[in-house]
C-alpha positions in Angstrom: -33.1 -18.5 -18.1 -31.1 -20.5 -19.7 -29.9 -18.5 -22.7 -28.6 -16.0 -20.6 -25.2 -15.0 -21.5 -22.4 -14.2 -18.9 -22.3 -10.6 -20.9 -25.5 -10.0 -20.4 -25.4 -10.5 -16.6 -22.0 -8.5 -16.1 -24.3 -5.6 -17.9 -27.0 -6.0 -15.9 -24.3 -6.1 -12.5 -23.2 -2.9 -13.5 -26.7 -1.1 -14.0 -27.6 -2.6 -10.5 -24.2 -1.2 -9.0 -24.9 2.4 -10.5 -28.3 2.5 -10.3 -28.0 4.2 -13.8 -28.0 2.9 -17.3 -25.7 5.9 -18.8 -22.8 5.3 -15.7 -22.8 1.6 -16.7 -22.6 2.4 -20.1 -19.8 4.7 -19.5 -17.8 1.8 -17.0 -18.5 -0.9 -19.7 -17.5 1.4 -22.4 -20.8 0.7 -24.5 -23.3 2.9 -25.3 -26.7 3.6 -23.6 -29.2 1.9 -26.2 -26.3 -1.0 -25.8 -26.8 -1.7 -22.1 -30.6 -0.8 -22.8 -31.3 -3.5 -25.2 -29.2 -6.5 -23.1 -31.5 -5.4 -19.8 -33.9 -5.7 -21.7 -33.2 -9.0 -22.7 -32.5 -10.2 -19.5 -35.9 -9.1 -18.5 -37.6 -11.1 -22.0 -36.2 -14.2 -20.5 -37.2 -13.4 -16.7 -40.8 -12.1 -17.4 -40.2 -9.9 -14.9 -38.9 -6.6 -14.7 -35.4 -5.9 -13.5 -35.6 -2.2 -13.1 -38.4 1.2 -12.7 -37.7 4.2 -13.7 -38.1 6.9 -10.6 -38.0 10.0 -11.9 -34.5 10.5 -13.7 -33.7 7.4 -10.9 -33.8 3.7 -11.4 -34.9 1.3 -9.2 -34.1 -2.2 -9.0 -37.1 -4.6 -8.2 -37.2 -7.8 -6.3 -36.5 -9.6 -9.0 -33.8 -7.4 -9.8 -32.5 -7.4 -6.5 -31.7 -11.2 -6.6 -31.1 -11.1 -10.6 -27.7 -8.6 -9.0 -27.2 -10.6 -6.0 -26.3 -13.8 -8.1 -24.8 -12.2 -10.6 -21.8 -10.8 -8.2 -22.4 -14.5 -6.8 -21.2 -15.9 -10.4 -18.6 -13.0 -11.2 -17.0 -14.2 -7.9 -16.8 -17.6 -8.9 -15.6 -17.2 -12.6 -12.6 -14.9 -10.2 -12.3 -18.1 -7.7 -11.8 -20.1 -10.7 -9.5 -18.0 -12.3 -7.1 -18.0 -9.5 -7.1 -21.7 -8.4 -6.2 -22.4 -12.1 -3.1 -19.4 -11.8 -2.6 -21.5 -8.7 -1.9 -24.8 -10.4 0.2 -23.2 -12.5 2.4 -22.3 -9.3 1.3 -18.4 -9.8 1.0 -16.1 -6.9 -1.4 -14.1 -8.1 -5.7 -13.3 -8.0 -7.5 -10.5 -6.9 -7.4 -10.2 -2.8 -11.0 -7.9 -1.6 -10.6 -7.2 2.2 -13.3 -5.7 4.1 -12.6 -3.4 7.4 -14.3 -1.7 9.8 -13.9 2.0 10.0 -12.3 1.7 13.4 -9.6 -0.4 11.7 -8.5 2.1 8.8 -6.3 3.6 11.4 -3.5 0.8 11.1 -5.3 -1.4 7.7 -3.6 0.4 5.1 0.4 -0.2 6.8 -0.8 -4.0 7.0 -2.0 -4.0 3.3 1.3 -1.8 2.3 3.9 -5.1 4.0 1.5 -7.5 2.6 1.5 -6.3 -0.8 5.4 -5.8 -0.3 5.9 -9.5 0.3 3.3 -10.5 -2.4 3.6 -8.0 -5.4 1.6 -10.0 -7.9 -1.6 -9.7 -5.7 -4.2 -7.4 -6.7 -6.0 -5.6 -3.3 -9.3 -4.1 -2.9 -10.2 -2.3 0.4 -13.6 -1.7 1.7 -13.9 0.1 4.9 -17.6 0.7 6.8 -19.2 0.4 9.7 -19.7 -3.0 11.2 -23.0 -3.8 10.0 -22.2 -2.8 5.8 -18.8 -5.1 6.6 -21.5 -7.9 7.8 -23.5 -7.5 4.9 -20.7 -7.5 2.5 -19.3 -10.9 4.0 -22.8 -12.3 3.8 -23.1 -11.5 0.1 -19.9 -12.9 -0.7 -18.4 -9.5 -1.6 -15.3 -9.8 0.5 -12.9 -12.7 1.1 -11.9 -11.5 4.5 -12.5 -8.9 6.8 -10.8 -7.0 10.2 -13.3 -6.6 12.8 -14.0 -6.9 16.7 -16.5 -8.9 17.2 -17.6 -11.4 14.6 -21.2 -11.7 12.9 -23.5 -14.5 14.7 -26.2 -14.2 11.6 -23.8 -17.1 10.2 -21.5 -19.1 10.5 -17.7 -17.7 10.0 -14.2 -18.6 11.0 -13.0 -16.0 13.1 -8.8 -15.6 14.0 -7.8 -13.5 16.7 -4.6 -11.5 16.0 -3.9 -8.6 17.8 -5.4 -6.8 21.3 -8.1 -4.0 21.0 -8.1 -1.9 23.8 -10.6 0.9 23.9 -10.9 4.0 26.8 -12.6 7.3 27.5 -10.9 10.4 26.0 -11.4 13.9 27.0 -10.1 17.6 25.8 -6.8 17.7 27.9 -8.5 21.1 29.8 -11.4 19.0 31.1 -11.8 18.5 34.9 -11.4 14.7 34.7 -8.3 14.7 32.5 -6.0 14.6 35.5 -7.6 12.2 38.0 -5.9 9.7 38.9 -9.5 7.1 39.1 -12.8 7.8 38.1 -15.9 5.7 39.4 -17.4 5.2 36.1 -21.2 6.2 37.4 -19.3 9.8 37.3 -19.4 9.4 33.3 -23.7 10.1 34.3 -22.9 13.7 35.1 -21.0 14.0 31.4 -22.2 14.4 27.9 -21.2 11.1 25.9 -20.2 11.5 22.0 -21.3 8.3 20.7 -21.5 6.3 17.4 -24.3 5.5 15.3 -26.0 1.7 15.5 -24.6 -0.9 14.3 -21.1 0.4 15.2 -18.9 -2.0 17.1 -17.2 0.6 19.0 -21.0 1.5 20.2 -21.8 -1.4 21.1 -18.8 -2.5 23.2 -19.0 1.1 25.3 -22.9 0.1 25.3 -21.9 -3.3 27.2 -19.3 -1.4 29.8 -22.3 0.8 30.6 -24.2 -2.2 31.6 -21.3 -4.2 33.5 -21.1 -1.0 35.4 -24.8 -0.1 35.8 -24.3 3.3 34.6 -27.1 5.2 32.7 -26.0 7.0 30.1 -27.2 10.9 30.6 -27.0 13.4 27.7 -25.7 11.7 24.6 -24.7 12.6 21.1 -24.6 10.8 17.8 -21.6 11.1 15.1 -21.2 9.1 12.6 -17.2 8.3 12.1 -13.9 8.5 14.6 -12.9 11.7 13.1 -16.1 13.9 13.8 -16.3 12.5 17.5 -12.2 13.3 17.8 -12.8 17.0 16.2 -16.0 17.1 18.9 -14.0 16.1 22.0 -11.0 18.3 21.1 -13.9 21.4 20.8 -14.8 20.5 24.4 -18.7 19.0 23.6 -18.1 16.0 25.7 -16.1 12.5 26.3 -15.9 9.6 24.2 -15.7 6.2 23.9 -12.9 5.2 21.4 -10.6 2.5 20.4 -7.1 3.1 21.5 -6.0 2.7 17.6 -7.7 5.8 16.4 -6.4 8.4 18.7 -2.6 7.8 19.1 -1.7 10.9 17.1 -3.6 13.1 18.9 -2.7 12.1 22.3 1.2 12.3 21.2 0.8 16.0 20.4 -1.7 16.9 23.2 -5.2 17.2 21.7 -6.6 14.7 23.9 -6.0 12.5 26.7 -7.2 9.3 28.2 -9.3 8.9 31.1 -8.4 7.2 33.9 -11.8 5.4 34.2 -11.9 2.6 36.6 -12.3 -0.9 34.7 -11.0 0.7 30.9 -8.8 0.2 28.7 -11.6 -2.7 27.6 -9.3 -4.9 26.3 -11.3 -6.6 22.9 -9.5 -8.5 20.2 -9.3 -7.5 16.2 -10.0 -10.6 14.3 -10.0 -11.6 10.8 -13.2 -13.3 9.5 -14.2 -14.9 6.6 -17.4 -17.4 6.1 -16.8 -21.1 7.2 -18.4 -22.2 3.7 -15.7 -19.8 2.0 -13.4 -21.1 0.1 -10.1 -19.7 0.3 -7.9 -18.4 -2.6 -4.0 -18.8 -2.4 -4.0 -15.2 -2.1 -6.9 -14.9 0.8 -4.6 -18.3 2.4 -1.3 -16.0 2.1 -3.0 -12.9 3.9 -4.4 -15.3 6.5 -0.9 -16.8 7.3 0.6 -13.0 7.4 -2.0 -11.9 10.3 -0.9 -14.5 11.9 2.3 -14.3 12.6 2.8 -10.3 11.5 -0.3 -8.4 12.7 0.2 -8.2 16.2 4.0 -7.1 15.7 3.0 -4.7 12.9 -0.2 -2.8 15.1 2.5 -2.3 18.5 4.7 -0.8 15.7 2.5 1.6 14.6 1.1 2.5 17.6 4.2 2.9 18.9 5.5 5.8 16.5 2.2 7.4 18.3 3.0 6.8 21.8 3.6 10.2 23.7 5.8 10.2 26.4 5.1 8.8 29.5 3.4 11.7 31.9 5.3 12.2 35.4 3.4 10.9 38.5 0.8 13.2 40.3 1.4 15.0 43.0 0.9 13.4 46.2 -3.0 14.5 47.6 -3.9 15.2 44.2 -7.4 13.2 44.0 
């Protein structure tokens, strides 16, 4: 393939991306028979098909799959280059794509918002998902960095700790637990458990605490982001597992409570990752130097405007 053009692969990017010759078109500002004819091309010099038509759908094939993948592999180069030349030129500038767990949106965007204060020539691009799209975007070199819990071991990464991630049981504040003072975590059997879908690293950590505390889990049920399970608890359909982070306003105005469950809050750790072969841009390096000596400071802040007030002390005799 060695008469392919760098246009023709940025056409093809964008039909993979859209799954759709017209929306391509339409992002590339070209017109269908345009994008057509360079696929097309691309596919001459493969002998292979790229694409299959489904229906009114199109399908990328194997060979298309990897034909995309290295595609975004070059486009991120070409943007690597770009910047370490602007850096040369003493410019703080270049294109900064962040990846973050859903769990994290909670306090991401006030960390972005001082970043981007401090470094008004860098350009930001926010992904947040679940744990396991985050992985996969850091494996395909989508992202420079993300804000996670526990990092990937499918390879190898860097993985700085900079703030603490503690995660407890929440109730409605009219359930019969949300006044005990300690409850043996095997009582959370009796209780139906709201709980997120695989891959989720707020699952898995409540999955582990169920294990350390040989408790079986009784009736469970799946939701797929922090909101739904929030708007769940507050209805009354059961308890939850949640990072501290997420629920701070609604605890402040008395939609739900913590529990006092004996051996929570879990106390994790948000890191930032990136891959060990990655090689940082000055504007990935900048944001790398702010985590580490603002995150922690700016997280307290912001859960701090979200703190309620502290509750007074039980009555003696109350269990």
């Amino acid at each position: 393939m060695k008469n392919v053009t760098l246009r023709q692969l940025r056409i093809f990017e964008a039909v993979a991306r859209n799954l759709s010759f017209s929306r391509a078109a339409e992002e590339l500002h070209l017109t269908q028979p345009a994008v057509s004819m360079q696929v097309q091309a691309l596919e001459d010099q493969a002998g292979l098909p790229l694409t299959e038509q489904a229906g009114k759908k199109v399908r990328l094939t194997a060979a298309g799959e990897e034909l995309a993948r290295q595609a975004r592999r070059i486009a991120e180069q070409l943007r690597e280059a770009g910047e370490a030349l602007a850096a040369l030129k003493g410019v703080e500038a270049g294109r900064l794509k962040i990846g973050v767990v859903s769990t994290a949106k909670y306090f991401a965007p006030s960390l972005l918002a001082e970043f981007r204060r401090r470094h008004p020539g860098v350009e930001l691009n926010l992904t947040v998902n679940n744990r396991g799209s985050i992985v996969r975007h850091l494996a395909d070199n989508d992202i420079d960095l993300a804000i996670m819990g526990t990092p990937p071991n499918e390879f190898e990464t860097v993985a700085k700790i900079f703030a603490e991630h503690p995660l407890v049981f929440i109730a409605a504040p009219d359930h019969p637990l949300a006044d005990k003072r300690r409850i043996d975590p095997q009582r959370l059997m009796e209780e139906t458990l709201l709980i997120r879908e695989p891959g989720s690293g707020t699952r898995g950590a409540l999955e582990r605490f169920l294990e350390e505390h040989q408790v079986r889990a009784g009736a469970t049920m799946e939701l797929g982001s922090n909101e739904t399970i929030k708007q769940a608890v507050m209805a009354g359909l059961g308890l939850s597992f949640l990072s501290q982070h997420t629920i701070g306003l609604e605890c402040s105005v008395g939609r739900l409570v913590k529990l006092n469950v004996t051996g929570t809050p879990v106390k994790r750790q948000w890191r930032l990752v990136y891959r060990t072969d990655k090689r940082l841009m000055p504007a990935a390096m900048a944001f790398v130097r702010f985590m580490d000596s603002e995150g922690s400071r700016l997280i307290a802040a912001q859960i701090g405007r979200h703190t309620p007030p502290a509750a007074p002390n039980p009555k003696p005799g109350k269990p």
